[in-house]
C-alpha positions in Angstrom: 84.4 106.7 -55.7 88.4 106.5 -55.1 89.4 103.1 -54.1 89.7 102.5 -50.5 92.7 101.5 -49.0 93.8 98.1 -47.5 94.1 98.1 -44.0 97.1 96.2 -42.6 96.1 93.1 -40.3 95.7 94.1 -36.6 98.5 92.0 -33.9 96.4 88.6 -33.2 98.3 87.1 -31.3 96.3 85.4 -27.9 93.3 87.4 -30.1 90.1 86.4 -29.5 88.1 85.0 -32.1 85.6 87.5 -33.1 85.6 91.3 -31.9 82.3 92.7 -31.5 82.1 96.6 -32.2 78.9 98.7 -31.0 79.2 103.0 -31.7 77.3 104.9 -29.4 76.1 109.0 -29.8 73.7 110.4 -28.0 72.2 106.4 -27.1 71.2 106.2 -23.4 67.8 105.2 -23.8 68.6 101.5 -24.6 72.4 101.8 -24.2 72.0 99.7 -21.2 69.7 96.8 -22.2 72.4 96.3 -25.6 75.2 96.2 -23.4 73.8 93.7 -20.6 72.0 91.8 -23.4 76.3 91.5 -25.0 77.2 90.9 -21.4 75.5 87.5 -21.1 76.0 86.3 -24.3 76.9 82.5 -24.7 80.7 81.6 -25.4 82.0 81.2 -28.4 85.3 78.6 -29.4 88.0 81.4 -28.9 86.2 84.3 -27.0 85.2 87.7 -28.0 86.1 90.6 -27.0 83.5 93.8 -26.8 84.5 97.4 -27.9 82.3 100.5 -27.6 83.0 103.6 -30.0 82.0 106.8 -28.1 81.6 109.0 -31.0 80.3 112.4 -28.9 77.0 113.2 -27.2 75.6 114.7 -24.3 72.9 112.4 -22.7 75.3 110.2 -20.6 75.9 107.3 -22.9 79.6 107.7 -22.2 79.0 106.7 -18.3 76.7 104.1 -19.0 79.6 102.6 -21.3 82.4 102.8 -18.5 80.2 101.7 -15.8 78.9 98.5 -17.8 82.0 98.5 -19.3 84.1 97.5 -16.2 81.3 94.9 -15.6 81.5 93.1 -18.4 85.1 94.0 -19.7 84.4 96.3 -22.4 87.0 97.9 -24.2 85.9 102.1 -24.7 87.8 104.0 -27.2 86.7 107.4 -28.5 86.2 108.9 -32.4 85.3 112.5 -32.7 85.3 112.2 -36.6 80.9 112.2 -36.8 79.3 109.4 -37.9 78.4 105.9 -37.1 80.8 104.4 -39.7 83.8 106.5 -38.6 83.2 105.4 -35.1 83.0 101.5 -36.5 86.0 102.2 -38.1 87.9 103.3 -35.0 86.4 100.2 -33.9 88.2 98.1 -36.4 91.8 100.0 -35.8 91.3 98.3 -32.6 89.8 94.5 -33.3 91.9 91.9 -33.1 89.3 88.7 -34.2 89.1 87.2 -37.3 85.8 88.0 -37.4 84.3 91.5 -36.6 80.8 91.3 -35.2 78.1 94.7 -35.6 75.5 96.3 -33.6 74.0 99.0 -32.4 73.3 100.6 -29.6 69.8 100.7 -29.4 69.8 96.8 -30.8 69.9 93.8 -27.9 71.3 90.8 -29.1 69.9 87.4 -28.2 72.2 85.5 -25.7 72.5 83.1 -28.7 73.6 86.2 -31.0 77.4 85.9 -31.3 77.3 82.0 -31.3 74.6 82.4 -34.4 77.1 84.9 -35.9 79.6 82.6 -35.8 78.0 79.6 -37.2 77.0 81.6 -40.2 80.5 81.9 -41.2 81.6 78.7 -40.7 81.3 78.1 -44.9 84.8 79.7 -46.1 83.1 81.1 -49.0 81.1 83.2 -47.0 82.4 86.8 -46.3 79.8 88.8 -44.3 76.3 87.3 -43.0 73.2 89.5 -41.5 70.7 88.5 -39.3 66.7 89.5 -38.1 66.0 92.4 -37.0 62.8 92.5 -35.2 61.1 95.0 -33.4 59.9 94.8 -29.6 56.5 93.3 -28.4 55.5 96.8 -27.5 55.5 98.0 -31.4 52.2 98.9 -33.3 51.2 96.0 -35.3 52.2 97.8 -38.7 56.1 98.1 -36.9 56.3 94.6 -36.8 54.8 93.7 -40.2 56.9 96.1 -41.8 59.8 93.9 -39.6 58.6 90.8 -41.2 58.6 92.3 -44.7 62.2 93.6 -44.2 63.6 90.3 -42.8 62.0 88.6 -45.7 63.3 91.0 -48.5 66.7 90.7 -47.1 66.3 86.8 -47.3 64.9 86.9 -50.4 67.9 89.2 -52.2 70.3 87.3 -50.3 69.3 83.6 -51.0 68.8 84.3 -55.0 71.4 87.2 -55.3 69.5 89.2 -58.6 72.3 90.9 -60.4 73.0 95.0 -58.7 71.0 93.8 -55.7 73.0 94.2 -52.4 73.0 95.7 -49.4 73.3 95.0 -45.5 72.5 96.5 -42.2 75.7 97.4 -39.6 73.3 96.5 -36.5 73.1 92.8 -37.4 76.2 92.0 -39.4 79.2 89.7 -39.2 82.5 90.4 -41.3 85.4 88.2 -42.1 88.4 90.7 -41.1 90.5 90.0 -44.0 87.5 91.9 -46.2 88.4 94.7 -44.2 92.0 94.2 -44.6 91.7 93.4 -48.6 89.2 96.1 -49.2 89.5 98.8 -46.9 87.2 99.7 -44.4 83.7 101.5 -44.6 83.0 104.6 -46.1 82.7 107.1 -44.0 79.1 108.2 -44.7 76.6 109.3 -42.7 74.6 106.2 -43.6 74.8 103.3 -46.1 78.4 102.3 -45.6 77.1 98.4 -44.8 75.4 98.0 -48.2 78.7 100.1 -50.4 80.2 97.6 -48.2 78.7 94.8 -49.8 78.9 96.3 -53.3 82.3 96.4 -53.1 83.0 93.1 -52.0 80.7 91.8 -54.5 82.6 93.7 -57.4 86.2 92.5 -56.1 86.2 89.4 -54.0 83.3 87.4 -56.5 84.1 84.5 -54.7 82.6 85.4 -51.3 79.0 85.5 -50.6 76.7 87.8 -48.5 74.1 85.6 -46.6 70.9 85.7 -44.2 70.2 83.6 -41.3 67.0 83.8 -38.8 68.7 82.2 -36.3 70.8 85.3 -35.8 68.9 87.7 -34.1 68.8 91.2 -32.7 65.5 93.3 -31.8 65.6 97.0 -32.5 64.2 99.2 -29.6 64.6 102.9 -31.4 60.8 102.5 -33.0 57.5 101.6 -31.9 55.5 103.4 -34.6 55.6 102.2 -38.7 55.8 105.8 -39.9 59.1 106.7 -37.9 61.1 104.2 -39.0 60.0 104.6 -42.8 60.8 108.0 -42.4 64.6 106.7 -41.7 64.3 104.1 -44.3 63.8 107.2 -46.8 67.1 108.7 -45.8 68.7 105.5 -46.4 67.3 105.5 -49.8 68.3 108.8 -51.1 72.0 107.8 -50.0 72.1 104.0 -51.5 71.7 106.3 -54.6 75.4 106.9 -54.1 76.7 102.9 -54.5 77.9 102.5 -58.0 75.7 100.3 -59.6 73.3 100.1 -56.5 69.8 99.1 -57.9 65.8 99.3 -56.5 64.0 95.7 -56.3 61.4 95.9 -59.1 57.7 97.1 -57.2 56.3 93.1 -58.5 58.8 91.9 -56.2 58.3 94.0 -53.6 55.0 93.3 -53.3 55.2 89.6 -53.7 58.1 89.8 -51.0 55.0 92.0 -48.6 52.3 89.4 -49.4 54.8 86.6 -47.9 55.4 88.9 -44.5 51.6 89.1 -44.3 51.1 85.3 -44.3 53.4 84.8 -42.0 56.1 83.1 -44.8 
């Protein structure tokens, strides 16, 4: 893959201190609960500022981001490129923070979200940092299972960092700006541009580290049933096969990382 360009430093001055960036296509059916959830989240030493990425769509998500959007003081700008990472990267033309905050639109943040995102970067070393992802009360009990079992393999890679193994998730991630500003921003895939994303910054900025934290936590309202969302999780792993040097965890560890979700570890 061609190298990516550097993207020049947005204006900061009077910035706020992180900039939180949520695309939206198509999203109305929880569009609302991840905006109100952003809406009353706690404050943060410097502010935030909130901007939504219309990326197309018919089902209305574009008034349910202007009219929640004047509540809460949203910034809405639009991208008609397709794709989730071209929208996040309209997104980042317009941030100003130092850090850049992700998630989704079908994703509602705890009110302690951006304030968890935060403390996980306080470490200088650390360059982006991803957080639980859990799925709603209402889920069948092998949704949630399979929650715990992805929480705890991203914990797992994370904390021990195998050689090859990397990867994040845009809906629950927190970015140092200057990455994007040394490195370029994400690829504009349909999916998979959060884990190149960490590839790359693994291969040419050694000295930062990817980490986990519980404490920084968003629940995922797209799924309720197991075998949807590993239907999606097979599409993301036919294009991780793209990431130069991107790498499977071995099926022992896998397993082991399973048994630990279903004791509750």
């Amino acid at each position: 893959m061609a190298p990516l360009e550097q993207r020049a430093p947005n204006d900061r001055s009077q910035a706020p201190a992180v900039s939180v960036i949520v695309p939206f296509f198509d999203s109305a059916a929880h569009f609302a609960d991840c905006l109100n959830a952003l809406g009353r989240q706690e404050p943060v030493p410097g502010g935030h500022e909130v901007i939504l990425v219309d990326n197309g769509g018919q089902d209305g998500s574009r008034a349910i981001a202007e009219e929640l959007g004047r509540e809460h003081g949203f910034t809405v700008v639009e991208e008609r490129a397709p794709g989730a990472y071209a929208a996040r990267n309209r997104g980042l033309e317009q941030a100003r923070g130092e850090l850049v905050a992700f998630t989704d639109a079908d994703c509602r943040p705890d009110p302690d979200w951006l304030a968890q995102a935060v403390a996980s970067m306080q470490d200088a070393a650390v360059g982006i940092a991803v957080g639980r992802c859990d799925y709603p009360e209402s889920a069948s009990p092998a949704l949630r299972l399979l929650g715990r079992y992805e929480n705890a393999k991203t914990r797992h890679v994370l904390a021990h960092r195998p050689t090859g193994y990397h990867f994040a998730y845009a809906n629950n991630m927190v970015v140092r700006a200057q990455v994007f500003e040394q490195l370029g921003p994400f690829v504009s895939w349909r999916r998979a541009g959060d884990s190149e994303l960490v590839h790359r910054m693994a291969a040419r900025r050694p000295d930062l580290r990817t980490v986990y934290r519980d404490a920084q936590r968003v629940v995922h309202l797209e799924f309720l049933r197991a075998r949807d969302r590993l239907r999606r999780l097979r599409l993301y792993t036919s294009t991780n096969a793209r990431i130069d040097g991107f790498r499977e965890l071995p099926a022992a560890v896998r397993v082991a990382i399973l048994l630990r979700a279903l004791l509750g570890r």
